[in-house]
C-alpha positions in Angstrom: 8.1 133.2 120.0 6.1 134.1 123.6 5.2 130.9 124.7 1.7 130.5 126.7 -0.3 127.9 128.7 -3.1 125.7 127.7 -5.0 123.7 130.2 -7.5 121.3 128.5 -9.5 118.4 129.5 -8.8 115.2 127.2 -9.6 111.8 127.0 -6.9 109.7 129.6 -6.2 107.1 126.6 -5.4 110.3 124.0 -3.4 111.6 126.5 -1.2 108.1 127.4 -0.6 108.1 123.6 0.5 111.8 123.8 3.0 110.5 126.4 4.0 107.3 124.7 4.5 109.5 121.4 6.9 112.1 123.4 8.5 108.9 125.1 9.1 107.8 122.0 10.5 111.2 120.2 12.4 112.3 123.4 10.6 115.1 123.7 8.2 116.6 127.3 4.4 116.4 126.8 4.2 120.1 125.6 7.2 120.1 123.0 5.5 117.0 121.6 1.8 118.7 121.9 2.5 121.7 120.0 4.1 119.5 117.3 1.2 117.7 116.9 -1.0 120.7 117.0 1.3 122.3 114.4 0.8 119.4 112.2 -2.9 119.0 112.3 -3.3 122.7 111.6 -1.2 122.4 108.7 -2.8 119.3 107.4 -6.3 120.9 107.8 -5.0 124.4 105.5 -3.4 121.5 103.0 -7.1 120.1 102.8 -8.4 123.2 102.0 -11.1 123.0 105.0 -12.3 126.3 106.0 -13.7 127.9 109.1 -16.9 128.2 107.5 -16.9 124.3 106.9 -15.9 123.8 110.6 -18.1 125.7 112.3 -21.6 125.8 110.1 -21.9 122.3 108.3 -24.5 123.7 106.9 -26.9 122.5 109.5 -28.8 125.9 109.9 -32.8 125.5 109.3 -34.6 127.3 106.4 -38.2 128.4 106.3 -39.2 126.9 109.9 -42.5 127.6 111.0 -42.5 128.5 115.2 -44.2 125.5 117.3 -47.7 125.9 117.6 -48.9 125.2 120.9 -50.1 121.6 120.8 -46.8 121.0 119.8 -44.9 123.1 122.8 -47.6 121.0 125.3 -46.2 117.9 123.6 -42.3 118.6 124.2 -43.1 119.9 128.0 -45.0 116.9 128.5 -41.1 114.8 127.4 -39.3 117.1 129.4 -41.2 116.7 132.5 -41.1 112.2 131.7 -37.1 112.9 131.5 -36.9 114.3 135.1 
């Protein structure tokens, strides 16, 4: 197995637990990381959650009509109020 580095930005408290957890398991901060990671993956294919389900949720708009443009002044007119 090649090993590689990950950098990624995480909340401090997730990442004290990640260092109590290794603490706790003898392991370093990465053996104990890609453990995790392993698990989860493994836990979301035992689900039976797809990439589909991930990434769409089914959120994507049907049959939207374009802004007309009373509607486009209106949402300037927030945008400006917001700065």
């Amino acid at each position: 197995m090649t090993s590689a580095v990950l950098n990624v930005k995480i909340d401090e408290a997730l990442k004290e637990k990640l260092r109590h957890y290794a603490e706790v398991n003898s392991e370093n901060l990465s053996t104990a990381t890609e453990k995790l990671l392993l698990v989860a993956f493994q836990a979301v294919e035992e689900a039976g959650v797809s990439e589909e389900d991930v990434d769409n949720q089914h959120t994507e708009e049907e049959n939207t009509a374009p802004l007309n443009p009373k509607e486009i002044k209106a949402l300037r007119k927030l945008l400006k109020k917001k700065k």
